[in-house]
N, C-alpha and C positions, 0 to 999 in steps of 0.2 A: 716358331709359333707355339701359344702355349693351348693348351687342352685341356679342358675336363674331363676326368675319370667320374665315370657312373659307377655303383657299385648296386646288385640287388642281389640281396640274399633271399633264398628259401629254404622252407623246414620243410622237414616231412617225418611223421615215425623213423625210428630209428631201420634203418638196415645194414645188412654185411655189402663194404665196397669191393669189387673185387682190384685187384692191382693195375689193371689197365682197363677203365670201365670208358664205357661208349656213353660219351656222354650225352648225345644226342640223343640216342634210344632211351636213356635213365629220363631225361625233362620231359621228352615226348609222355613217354607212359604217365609219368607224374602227374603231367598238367591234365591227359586225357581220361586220369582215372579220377580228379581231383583229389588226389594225396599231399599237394604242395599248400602251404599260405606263405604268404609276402611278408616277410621279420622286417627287412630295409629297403626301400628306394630312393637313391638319391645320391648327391656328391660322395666321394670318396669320404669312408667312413673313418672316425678316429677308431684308436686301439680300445677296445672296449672292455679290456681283464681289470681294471683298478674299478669297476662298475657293475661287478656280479654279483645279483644277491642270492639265497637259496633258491626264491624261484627259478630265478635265472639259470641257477648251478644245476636244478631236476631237468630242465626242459632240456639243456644241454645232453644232460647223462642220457636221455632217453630219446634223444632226435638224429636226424643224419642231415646237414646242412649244405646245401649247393650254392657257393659265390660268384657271381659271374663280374667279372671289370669288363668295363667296354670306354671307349674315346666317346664323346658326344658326335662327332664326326658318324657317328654306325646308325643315328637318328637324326631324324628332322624334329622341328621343334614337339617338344613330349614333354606332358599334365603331370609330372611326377603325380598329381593327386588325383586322376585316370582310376576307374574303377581294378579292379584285381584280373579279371578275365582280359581287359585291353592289356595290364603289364604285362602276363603271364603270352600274350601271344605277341607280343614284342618281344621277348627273351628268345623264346621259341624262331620266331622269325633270324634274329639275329645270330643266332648260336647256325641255323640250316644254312644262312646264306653268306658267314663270313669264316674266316681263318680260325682258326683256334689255334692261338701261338703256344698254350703250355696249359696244362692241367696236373694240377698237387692235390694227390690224397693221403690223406690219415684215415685215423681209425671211425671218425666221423664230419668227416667234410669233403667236398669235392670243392675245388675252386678254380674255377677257368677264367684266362684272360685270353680275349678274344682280339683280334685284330681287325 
């Protein structure tokens, strides 16, 4: 059976990741402090470096970004164009109530795929 990958990215000011960070206490806090905005929602994204301009290349230098993949399977049908607060507690929902198969950090990304 084939599946859709979701992909939502969030930004936030930049901060220090530590090496094995909790991911779910970092989104929590984010969403509930409103430090997060929504950069992507939607199918699995193309590779996006042949597409960066200087704005692009500042907000990068100075942001810490959180990726989350998830199967369409982890939703029922969902507005990709849903206001910010419904995405942001969809992510949230989904990160509390399902597996987290693997999370990759650098020096500014976290990127969880979720089962």
């Amino acid at each position: 059976m084939i599946t859709k990958t979701h992909t939502l990215i969030l930004s936030t000011p930049r901060f220090e990741i530590k090496s094995n960070p909790n991911v779910i206490e970092i989104i929590n806090d984010l969403i509930h402090n409103n430090l997060v905005n929504i950069d992507y929602f939607g199918y699995e994204l193309d590779n996006q470096v042949d597409y960066i301009d200087e704005e692009m290349a500042l907000k990068m230098a100075t942001s810490t970004y959180l990726t989350f993949h998830f199967e369409q399977n982890l939703i029922s049908e969902f507005d990709f164009k849903s206001d910010e607060e419904t995405t942001l507690n969809l992510i949230l929902n989904i990160v509390m109530e399902n597996q987290i198969r693997e999370v990759l950090v650098d020096e500014n990304e976290i990127e969880v795929y979720i089962d």
